[in-house]
C-alpha positions in Angstrom: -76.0 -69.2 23.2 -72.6 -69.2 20.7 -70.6 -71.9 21.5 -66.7 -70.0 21.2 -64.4 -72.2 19.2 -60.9 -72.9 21.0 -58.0 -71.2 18.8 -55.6 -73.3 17.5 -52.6 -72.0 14.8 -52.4 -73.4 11.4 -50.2 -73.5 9.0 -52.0 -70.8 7.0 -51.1 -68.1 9.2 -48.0 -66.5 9.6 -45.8 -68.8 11.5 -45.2 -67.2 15.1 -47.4 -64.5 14.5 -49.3 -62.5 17.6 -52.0 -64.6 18.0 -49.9 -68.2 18.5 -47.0 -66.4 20.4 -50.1 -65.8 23.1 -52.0 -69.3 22.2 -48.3 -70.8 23.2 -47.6 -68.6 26.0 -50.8 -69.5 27.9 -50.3 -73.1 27.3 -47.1 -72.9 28.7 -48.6 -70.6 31.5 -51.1 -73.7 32.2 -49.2 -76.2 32.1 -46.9 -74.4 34.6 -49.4 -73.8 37.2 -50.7 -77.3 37.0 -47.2 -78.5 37.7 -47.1 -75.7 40.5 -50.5 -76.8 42.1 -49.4 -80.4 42.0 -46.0 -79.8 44.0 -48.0 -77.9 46.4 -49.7 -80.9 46.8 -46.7 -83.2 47.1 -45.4 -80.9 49.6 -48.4 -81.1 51.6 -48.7 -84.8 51.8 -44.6 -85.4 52.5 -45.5 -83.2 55.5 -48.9 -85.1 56.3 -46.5 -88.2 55.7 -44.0 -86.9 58.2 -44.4 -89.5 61.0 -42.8 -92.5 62.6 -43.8 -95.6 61.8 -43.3 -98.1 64.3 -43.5 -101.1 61.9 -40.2 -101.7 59.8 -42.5 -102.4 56.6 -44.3 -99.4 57.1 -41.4 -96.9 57.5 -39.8 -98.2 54.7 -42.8 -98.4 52.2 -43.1 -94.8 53.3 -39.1 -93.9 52.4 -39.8 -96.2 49.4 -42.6 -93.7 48.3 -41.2 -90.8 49.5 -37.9 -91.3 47.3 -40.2 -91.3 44.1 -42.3 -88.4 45.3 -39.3 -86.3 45.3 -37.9 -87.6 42.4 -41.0 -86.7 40.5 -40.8 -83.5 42.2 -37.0 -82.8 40.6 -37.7 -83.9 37.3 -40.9 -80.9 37.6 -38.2 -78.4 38.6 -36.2 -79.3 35.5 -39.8 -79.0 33.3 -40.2 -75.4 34.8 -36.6 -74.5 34.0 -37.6 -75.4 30.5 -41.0 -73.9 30.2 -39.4 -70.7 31.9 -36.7 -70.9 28.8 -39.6 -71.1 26.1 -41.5 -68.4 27.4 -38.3 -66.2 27.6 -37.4 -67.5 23.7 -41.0 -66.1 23.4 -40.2 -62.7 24.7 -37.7 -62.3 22.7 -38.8 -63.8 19.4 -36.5 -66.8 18.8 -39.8 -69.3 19.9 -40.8 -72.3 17.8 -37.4 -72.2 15.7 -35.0 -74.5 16.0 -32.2 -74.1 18.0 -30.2 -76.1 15.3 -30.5 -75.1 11.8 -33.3 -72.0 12.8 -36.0 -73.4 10.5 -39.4 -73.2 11.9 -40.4 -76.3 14.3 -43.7 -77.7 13.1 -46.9 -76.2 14.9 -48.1 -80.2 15.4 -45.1 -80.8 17.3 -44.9 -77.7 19.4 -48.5 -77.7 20.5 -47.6 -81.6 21.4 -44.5 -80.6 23.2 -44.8 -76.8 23.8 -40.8 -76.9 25.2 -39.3 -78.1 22.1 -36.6 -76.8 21.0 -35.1 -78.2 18.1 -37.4 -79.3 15.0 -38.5 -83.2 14.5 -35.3 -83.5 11.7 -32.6 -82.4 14.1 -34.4 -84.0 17.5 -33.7 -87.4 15.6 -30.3 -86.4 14.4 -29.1 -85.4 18.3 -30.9 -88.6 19.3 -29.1 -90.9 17.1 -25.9 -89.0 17.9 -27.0 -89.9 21.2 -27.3 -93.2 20.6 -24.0 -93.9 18.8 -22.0 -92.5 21.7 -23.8 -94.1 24.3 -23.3 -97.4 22.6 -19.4 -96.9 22.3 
């Protein structure tokens, strides 16, 4: 039996060409139906966890973890937002370029954060930026 080696883009090919547009669209695809199937999850257990607790402790350990549980799911709605935005920037071609200066963002970092949007250079530039008024 012929053991299928797992595609993964190199630097030798053709930056963005057919083949990693679809290697990137189904990772972001995956990772989008993971974070689905987990909130389906979350919602399932707030409502299992929908019930009065008569001890103080317990209704408030339950609040307490039910606070975070939403949180986490917010900060998932804002990841599909983004991995909705990269899969439309692969649609239409603008995809693993950077939103700054338009130079190609490094396959390493986009198959390590498939939502990037700006390339390692200019990520560091807008974080320092970031920093400096922040610290004002």
């Amino acid at each position: 039996m012929e053991v299928v080696q797992e595609y993964r883009p190199t630097e030798a090919e053709t930056f963005m060409n057919e083949r990693q547009r679809e290697y990137f669209r189904d990772k972001l695809l995956r990772w989008k139906d993971e974070i689905l199937q987990e909130s389906k999850e979350t919602l399932e257990h707030l409502q299992d966890e929908n019930q009065n607790h008569p001890d103080l402790v317990d209704r408030a350990s339950s609040e307490t973890d039910r606070a975070i549980e939403l949180r986490a799911r917010d900060r998932q709605r804002k990841l599909i937002a983004k991995i909705d935005a990269a899969l439309k920037r692969i649609d239409d071609g603008s995809y693993g370029y950077c939103e700054e200066t338009g130079e190609p963002i490094s396959l390493k970092r986009l198959d390590a954060r498939p939502i990037a949007t700006l390339s390692v250079e200019a990520q560091e530039r807008h974080e320092r930026r970031e920093r400096v008024y922040r610290d004002e």
